[in-house]
N, C-alpha and C positions, 0 to 999 in steps of 0.2 A: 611173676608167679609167687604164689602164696601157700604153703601148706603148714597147719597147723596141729599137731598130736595133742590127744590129750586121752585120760579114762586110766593113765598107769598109777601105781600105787605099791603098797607089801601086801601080799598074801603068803598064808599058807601054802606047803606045796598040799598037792591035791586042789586048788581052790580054781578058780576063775574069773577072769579080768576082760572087758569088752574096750578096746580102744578104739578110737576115731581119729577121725585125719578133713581138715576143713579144707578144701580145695578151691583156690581163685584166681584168676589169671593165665586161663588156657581153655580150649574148651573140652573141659574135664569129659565127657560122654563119649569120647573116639578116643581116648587115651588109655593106652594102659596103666593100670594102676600095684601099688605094690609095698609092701613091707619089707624092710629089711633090720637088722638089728645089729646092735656092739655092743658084747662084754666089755666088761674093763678089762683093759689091756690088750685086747685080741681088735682083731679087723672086721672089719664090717661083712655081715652073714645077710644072703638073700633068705630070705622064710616061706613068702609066696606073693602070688600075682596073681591079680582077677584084670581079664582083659574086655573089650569094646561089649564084647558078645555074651558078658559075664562070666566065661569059660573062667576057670579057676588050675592055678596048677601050686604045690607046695612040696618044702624040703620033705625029705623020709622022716628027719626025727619032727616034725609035727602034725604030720599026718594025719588022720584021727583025731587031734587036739584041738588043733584049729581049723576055724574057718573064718574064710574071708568072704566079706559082701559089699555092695556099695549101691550107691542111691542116686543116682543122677539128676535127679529132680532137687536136690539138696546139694550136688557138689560134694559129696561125703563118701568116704570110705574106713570100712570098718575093720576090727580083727578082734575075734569073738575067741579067746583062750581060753580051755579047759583042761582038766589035768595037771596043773602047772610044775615044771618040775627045777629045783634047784638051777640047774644048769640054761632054765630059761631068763635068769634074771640079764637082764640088758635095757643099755638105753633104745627105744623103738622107733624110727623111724618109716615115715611113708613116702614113698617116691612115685614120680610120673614116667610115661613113656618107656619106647623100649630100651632104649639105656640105665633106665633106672634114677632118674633125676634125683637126689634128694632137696630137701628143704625142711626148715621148721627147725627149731631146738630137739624137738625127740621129747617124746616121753619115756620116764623109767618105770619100769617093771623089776620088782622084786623079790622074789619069791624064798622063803625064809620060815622055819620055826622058830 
């Protein structure tokens, strides 16, 4: 299994940032899929998950902010951030399945004046 982030970077807060996650090695379309992220220093936070059916579910604080999508045709899942707010900065991570697999180095997301 293969999952690869990338799309993170510094922004502004207010700004926004579209991440991707390259998915190989399972067959991505009946998996759930998912974001999760870590501050420094803290533990690892679910954010949200788009499932088989595309259903989508996310935490309270990004609610509104984000959205998540994915492409099956591509192996690819997405996380489309708006709003960006200080306390979003984190390394980002995407995971599989219902456990939450992770994989991939993470992308970082920074959000900063």
């Amino acid at each position: 299994v293969q999952l690869v982030q990338s799309g993170g970077g510094l922004v502004q807060p207010g700004g926004s940032l579209r991440l991707s996650c390259a998915a190989s090695g399972f067959p991505f379309s009946t998996h759930k899929m998912s974001w999760v992220r870590q501050a420094q220093g803290k533990g690892l936070e679910w954010v949200s998950d788009i499932n088989s059916d595309d259903s989508t579910d996310y935490r309270d604080f990004v609610k509104g902010r984000f959205t998540i999508s994915r492409d099956n045709t591509q192996n690819m899942v997405y996380l489309q951030m708006n709003s960006l707010k200080p306390e979003d900065t984190a390394v980002y991570y995407c995971a599989y399945g219902e456990a939450r697999v992770l994989g991939g180095q993470g992308t970082q997301v920074t959000v900063s004046s």
